[in-house]
C-alpha positions in Angstrom: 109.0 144.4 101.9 110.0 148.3 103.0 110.2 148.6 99.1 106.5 147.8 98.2 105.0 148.3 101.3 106.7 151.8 103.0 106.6 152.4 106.3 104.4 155.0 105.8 101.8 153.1 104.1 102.6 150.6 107.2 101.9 153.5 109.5 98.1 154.2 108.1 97.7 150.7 107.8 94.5 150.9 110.4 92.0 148.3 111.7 90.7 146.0 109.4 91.3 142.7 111.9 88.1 141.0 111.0 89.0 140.8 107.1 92.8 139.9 108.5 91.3 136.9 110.5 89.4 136.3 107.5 91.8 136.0 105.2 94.0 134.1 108.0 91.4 131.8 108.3 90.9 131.0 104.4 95.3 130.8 104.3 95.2 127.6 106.5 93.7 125.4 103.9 96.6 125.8 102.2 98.6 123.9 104.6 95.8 121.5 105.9 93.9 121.1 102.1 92.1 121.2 100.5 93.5 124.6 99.1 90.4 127.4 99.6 90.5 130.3 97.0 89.5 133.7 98.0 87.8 136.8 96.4 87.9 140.2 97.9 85.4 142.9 96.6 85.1 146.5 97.6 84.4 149.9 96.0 88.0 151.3 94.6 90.4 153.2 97.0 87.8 151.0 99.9 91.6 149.7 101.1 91.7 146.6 99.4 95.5 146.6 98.0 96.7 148.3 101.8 94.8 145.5 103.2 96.5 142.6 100.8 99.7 144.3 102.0 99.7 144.2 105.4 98.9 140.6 105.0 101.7 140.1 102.8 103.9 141.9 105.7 102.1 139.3 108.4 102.5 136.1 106.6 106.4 137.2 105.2 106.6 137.9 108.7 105.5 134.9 110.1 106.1 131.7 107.7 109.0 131.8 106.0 108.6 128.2 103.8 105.3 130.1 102.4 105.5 132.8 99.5 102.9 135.6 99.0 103.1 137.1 95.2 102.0 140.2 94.0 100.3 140.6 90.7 98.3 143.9 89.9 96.5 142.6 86.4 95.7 146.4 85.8 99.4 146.3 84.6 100.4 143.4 82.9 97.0 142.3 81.3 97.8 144.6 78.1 98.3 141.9 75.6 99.2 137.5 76.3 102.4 138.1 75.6 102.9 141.0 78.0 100.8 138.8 80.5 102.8 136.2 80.8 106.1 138.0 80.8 104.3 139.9 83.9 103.0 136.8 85.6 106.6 134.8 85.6 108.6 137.9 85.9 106.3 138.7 89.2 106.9 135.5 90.5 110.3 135.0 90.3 110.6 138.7 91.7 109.0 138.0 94.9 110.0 134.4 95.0 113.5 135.6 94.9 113.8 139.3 96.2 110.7 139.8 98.3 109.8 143.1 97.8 112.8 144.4 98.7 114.0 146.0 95.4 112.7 147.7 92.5 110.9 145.0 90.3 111.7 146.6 86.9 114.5 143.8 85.7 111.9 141.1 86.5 109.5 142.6 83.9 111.9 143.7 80.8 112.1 140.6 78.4 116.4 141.9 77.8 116.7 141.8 82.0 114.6 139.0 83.5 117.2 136.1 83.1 120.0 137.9 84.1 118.0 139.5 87.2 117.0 136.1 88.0 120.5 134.5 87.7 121.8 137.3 90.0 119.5 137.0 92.4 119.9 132.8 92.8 117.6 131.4 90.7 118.9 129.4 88.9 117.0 126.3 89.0 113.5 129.1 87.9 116.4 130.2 85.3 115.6 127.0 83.8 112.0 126.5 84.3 111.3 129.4 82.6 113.8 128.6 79.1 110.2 127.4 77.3 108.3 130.5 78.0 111.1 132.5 76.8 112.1 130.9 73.9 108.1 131.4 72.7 108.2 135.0 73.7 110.9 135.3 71.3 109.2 134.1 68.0 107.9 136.3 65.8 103.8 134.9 66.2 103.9 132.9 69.8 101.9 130.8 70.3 99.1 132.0 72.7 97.6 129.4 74.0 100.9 127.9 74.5 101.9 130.9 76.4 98.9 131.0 78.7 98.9 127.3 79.3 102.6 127.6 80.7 102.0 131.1 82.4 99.4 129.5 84.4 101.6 126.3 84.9 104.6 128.1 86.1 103.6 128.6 90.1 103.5 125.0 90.4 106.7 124.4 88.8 108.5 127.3 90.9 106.5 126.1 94.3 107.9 122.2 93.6 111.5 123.4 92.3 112.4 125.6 95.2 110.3 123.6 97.5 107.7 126.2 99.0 104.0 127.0 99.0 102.6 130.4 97.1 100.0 132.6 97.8 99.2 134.6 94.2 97.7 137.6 95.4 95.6 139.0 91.7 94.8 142.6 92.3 92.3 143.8 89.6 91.9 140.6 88.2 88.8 141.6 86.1 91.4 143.2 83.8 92.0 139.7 82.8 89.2 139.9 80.7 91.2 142.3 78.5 93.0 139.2 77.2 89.9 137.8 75.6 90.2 140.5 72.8 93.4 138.7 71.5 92.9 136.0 69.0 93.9 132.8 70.1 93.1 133.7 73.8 89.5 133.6 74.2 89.4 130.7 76.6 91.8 132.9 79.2 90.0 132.2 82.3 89.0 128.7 81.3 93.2 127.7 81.6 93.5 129.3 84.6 90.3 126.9 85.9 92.8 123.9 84.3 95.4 125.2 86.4 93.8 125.8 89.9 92.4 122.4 90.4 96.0 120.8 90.3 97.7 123.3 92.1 98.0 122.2 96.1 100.7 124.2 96.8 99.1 127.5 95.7 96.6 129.5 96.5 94.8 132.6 94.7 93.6 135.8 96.3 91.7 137.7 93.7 90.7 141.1 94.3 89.1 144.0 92.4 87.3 147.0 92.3 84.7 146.5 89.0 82.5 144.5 91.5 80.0 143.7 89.0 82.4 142.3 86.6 84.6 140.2 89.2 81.2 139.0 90.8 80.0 137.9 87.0 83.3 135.9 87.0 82.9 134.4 89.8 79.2 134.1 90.6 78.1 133.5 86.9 77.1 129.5 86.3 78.6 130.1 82.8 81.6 131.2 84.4 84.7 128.5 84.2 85.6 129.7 87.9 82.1 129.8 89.0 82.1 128.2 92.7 86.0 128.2 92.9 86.6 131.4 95.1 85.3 132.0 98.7 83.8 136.1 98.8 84.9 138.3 101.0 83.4 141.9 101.0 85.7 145.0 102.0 83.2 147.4 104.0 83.6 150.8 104.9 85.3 151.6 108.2 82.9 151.5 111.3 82.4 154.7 113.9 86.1 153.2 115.8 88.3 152.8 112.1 87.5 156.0 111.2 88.4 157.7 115.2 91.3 155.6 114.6 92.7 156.5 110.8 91.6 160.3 111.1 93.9 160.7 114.7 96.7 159.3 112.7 96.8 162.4 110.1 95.8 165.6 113.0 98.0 166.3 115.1 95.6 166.9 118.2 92.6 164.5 118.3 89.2 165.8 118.1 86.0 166.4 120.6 84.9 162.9 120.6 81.1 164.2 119.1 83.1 165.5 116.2 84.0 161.8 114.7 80.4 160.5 114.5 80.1 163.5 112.1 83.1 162.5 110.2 82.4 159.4 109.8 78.5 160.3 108.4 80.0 162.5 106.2 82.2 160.0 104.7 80.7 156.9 104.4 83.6 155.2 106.5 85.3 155.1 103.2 89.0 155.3 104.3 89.9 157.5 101.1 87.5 160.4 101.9 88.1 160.2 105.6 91.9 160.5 104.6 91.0 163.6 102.7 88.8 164.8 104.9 91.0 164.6 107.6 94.4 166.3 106.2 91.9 169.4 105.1 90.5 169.3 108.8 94.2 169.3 110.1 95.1 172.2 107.5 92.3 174.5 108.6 92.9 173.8 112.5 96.8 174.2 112.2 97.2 176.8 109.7 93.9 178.7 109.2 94.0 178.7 112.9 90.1 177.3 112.7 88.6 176.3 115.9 87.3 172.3 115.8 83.7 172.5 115.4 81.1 170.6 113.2 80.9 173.7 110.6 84.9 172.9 110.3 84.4 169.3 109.5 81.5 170.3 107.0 84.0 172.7 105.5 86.9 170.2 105.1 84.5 168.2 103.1 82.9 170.5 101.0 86.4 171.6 99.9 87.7 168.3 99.8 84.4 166.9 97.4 83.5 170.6 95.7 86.8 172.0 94.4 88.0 171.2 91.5 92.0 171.0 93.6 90.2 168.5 96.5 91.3 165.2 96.2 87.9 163.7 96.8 87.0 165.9 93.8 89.8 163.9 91.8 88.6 160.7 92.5 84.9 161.3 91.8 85.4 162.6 88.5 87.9 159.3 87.1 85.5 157.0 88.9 82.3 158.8 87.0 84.5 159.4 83.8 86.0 155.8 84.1 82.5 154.0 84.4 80.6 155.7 81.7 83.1 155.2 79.2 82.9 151.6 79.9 79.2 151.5 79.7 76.7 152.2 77.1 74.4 155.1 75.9 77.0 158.0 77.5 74.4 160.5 77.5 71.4 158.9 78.8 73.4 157.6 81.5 74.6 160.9 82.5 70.8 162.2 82.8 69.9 159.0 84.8 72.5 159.8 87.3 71.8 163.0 87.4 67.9 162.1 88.5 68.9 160.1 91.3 71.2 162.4 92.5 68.6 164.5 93.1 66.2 161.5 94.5 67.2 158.2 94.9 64.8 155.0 95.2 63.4 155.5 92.1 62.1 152.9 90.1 62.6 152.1 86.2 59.4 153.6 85.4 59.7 156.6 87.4 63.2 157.3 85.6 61.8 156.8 82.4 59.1 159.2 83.1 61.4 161.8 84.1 63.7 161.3 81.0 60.7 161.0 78.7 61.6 157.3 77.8 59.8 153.8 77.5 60.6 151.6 81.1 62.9 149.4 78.6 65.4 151.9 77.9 65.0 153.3 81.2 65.8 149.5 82.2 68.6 149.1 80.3 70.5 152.5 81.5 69.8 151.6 85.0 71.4 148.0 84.2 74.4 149.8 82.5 75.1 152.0 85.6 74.7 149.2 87.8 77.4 147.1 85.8 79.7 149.9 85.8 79.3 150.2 90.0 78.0 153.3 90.0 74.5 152.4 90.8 72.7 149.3 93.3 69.4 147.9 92.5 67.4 147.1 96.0 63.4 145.9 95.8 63.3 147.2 92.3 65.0 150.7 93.1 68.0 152.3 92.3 70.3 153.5 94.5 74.2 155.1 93.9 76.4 153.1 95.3 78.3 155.6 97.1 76.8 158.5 99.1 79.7 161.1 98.3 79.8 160.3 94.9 76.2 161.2 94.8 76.8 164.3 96.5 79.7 164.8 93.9 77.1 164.4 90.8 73.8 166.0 92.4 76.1 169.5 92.4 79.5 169.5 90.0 77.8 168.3 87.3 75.1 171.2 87.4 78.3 173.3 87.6 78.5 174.5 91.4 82.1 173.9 92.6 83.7 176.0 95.7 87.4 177.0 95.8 90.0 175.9 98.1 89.9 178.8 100.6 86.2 179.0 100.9 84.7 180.1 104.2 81.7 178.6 106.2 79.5 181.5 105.8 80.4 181.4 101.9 79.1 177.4 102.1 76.0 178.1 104.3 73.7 176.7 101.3 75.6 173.9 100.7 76.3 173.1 104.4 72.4 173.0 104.7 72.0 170.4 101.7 74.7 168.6 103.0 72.9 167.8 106.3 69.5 166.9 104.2 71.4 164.2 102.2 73.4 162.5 104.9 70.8 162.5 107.8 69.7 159.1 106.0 73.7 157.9 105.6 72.7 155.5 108.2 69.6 153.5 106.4 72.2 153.7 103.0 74.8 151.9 104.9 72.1 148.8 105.5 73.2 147.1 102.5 77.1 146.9 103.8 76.0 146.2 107.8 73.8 142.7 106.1 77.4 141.8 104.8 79.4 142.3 107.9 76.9 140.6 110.0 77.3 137.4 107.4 80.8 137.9 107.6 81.1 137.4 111.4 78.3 134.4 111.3 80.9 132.5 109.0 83.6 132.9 111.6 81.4 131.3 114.6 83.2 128.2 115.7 82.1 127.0 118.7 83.4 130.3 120.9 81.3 130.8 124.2 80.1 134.3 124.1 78.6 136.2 127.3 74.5 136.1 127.1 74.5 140.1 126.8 75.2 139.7 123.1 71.7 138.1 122.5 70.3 139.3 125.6 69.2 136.1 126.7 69.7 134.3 129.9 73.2 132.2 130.4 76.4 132.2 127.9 75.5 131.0 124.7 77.8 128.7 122.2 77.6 129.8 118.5 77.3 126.9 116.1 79.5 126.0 113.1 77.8 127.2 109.7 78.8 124.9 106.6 77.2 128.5 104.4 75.7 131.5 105.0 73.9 133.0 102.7 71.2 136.1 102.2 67.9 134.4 100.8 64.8 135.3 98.8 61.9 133.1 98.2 61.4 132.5 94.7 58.1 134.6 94.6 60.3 137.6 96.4 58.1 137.9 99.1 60.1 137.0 101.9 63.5 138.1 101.8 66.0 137.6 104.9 69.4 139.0 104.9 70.8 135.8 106.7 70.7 132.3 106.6 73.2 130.2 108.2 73.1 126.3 107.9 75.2 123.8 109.6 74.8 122.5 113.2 72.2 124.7 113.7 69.8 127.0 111.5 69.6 130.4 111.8 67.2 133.0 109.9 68.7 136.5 110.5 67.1 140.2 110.3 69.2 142.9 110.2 67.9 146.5 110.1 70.4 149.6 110.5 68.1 153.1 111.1 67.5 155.2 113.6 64.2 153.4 115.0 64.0 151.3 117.4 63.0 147.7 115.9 59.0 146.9 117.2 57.7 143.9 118.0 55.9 143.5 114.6 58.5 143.3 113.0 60.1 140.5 115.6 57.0 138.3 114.7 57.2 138.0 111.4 61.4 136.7 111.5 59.4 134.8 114.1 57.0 133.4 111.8 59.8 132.5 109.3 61.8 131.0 111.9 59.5 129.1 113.0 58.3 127.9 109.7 62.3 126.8 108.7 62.8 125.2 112.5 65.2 127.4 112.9 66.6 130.0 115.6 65.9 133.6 115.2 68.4 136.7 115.5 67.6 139.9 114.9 70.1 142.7 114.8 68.7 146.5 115.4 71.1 149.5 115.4 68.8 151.5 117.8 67.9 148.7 119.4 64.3 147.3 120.1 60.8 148.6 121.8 60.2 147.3 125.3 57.2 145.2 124.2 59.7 143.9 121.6 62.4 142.6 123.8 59.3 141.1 126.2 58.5 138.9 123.0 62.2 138.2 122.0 62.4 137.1 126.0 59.0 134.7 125.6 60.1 133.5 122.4 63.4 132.9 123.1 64.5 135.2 120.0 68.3 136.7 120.1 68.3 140.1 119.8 71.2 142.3 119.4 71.6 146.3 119.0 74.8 148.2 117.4 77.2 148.3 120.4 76.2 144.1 121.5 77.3 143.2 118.0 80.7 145.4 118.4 80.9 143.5 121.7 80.1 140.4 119.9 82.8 141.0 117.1 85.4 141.6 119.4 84.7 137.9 121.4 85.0 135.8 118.4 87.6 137.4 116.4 
């Protein structure tokens, strides 16, 4: 796979073993049935393709009568015809060369038979005669097309006797299909398709989260219930240690990566950008490590029109708001909560002088589009650098490449004002991870300091696990696992110690749903707190217990 996957890539390839385990996990249905489908979503450059890859690598590596296939819809989702030319010529490619060569002859209509006779393939040579021979009239029959693109990886996995795993990265560019007459009902084939295909298995992934999740999530949706989600979250305090030591030559003061990883969200992109400018200034600047340095490398990195985190901010801000609606209004709503952030629709439409409607609808737009996150009726960007990105480039301050620390001094200082709260803004992903891990209990015995609780304690199997608001959105807990037992979960990620009021009320609900209590604090709890969690019999677990507790069952 050295061709699609370089060893370089392979190199950086960092962490990420809970989402491997996950995915792992998901991959044995296909073998033991029924098949499980599975959805990854993350913000874009969050690591999704690297991860797909190094999975590709592992399972290559490790089951050779299984096939995983490649399919990035951002490419061949231009037109049906050009999609199913893609999707066959992608799957005969890796079902036949494996990554190893250049893929180009699979995906030219004049090359693809005679790249596939040469390679061995002749019994897919044949298989694929039909899809050809439409291709080749003058008005193909689309439908026809689709119905036999869709059909064709359970024909190749029964003609060469193997299983496939169709890895679908963008996949909400399949919608672009849908503006093709004759191909409206895209995503309602593939549905036809996936429930008599045994031997296969889908891995979607994409970065328009909104728009996968709608496909996925929506009851309207033909393939609503049909994927099992799995989020991509921003690398914890460790991941980022780990990835930025990988591009400096020395490693840092260990107080230095707490900063780094603040600064950057844990988003693996930034701290890669962040971390080559850190190494530049501290090998050829002749900089001294230092938190001002690691300020520096990212105001450089985010405020210079030649940063790379620069680059990526404006084509994911240009990217979404061409996609959405209102281009103006939506560029003054961004601007606002840049500025401040938990606003609601009525404060935003009194800033931009508009009714709460429209100030509804642009909020909704933004949020479609990624760039924003509604929580309790506010509005929050979805990431913290981009945020930064908008709240000063877009009013026109940008730095240059060489700038100095005493030439960023203001900036440094609003720098530390927006990211002393990157901890509360990370709450939303934390919720996730803690889900995550309570779908991967299975019986393991875990030591009682997890919970801190007397003896080991056995976690139970959850059939789902789920966040859950009560229909009059007064009580809203970020877990519920059901199963052998019930648990009602509380997660809060600050810098404040959890009290014991807020220990009785998950009480109180508990209690209420018969169910056992956990209740996860990154600063951990008060000491009048952990005496009722003790008399309660309440779990209770701070930041480093849950590490601990990750690193047990995975």
């Amino acid at each position: 796979m050295n061709y699609f996957y370089p060893s370089d890539q392979q190199a950086l390839f960092t962490n990420r073993r809970q989402e491997l385990a996950t995915l792992d996990h998901y991959h044995r249905s296909l073998n033991n049935g029924p098949v499980e489908h599975v959805a990854l979503f993350g913000l874009r450059r969050i690591g999704k393709t690297l991860l797909l890859k190094e999975f590709m690598r592992q399972l290559s590596a490790s089951t050779p009568e299984e096939k995983p296939v490649f399919l990035d819809f951002s490419v061949i989702c231009s037109s049906p015809e050009n999609f199913t030319l893609g999707f066959i010529g992608s799957i005969c490619y890796w079902l036949l060369e494996e990554g190893k060569s250049d893929p180009e002859p699979f995906l030219n209509p004049a090359t693809l038979g005679t790249a596939i006779l040469r390679a061995g393939g002749d019994k897919l040579y044949e298989e694929i005669q039909p899809i050809l021979q439409e291709l080749q009239r003058a008005r193909p029959d689309r439908q026809a097309l689709l119905r036999q693109a869709f059909r064709f990886p359970r024909q190749a996995a029964t003609t060469l006797d193997k299983k496939l795993v169709l890895i679908c990265d963008e996949f909400q560019e399949i919608r672009t299909l849908e503006n093709y007459p004759n191909s409206q009902n895209v995503v309602a084939l593939l549905r036809a398709e996936l429930q008599s295909q045994s031997a296969v298995q889908y891995i979607l992934a994409g970065s328009a989260i909104s728009v996968l999740a709608g496909l996925l999530s929506n009851p309207d949706s033909p393939l609503f219930a049909q994927f099992t989600r799995i989020s991509v979250e921003p690398f914890d305090r460790e991941s980022t240690q780990e990835l930025a030591n990988k591009l400096l030559s020395e490693p840092l003061e260990p107080d230095l990566y707490p900063l780094l990883h603040a600064l950057t969200g844990g988003h693996p992109f930034y701290i890669t950008a962040v971390a080559r400018r850190v190494s530049y200034l501290l090998d050829v600047v002749q900089r001294l490590p230092s938190p001002d340095v690691i300020k520096q490398a990212f105001l450089v990195e985010t405020l210079s029109p030649g940063g790379r985190i620069y680059d990526f901010c404006q084509y994911v801000y240009d990217l979404s708001l061409q996609k959405a609606k209102g281009y103006g209004a939506l560029k003054s709503v961004l601007q606002i909560l840049a500025q401040e952030e938990g606003l609601s629709a009525s404060d935003v439409a009194r800033q931009l002088r508009v009714t709460s409607g429209s100030a509804s609808d642009y909020l909704r737009w933004l949020c479609e589009v990624d760039l924003v996150v509604e929580k309790d009726q506010a509005y929050y960007f979805r990431d913290p650098v981009l945020r930064f990105w908008v709240g000063n480039v877009i009013k026109g301050i940008e730095v240059s490449l060489t700038a100095e620390p005493m030439d960023l001094k203001g900036l440094i200082h609003r720098l530390d004002q927006q990211f002393q709260r990157v901890s509360e803004e990370l709450g939303d992903a934390k919720e996730s991870t803690v889900r995550e891990l309570m779908r991967q209990f299975n019986g393991q015995v875990v030591s009682n300091e997890v919970f801190h609780t007397p003896g080991v304690v056995t976690l139970p199997i959850f059939k789902d696990v789920k966040d859950e608001v009560s229909p009059d959105g007064q009580i809203e807990l970020d877990a519920v696992g059901e199963g052998q037992e019930r648990w009602v979960v509380e997660v809060k990620w600050r810098n404040k110690r959890a009290g014991i009021k807020e220990l009785q009320k998950l009480h109180t609900h508990a209690q209420a749903r018969k169910a056992r209590a956990w209740f996860v604090s990154r600063s951990g709890f008060s000491a009048d707190a952990i005496q009722y969690a003790i008399e309660n019999d309440i779990f209770i677990t701070d930041k480093d217990r849950l590490e601990i507790l990750r690193k047990q069952i995975l």
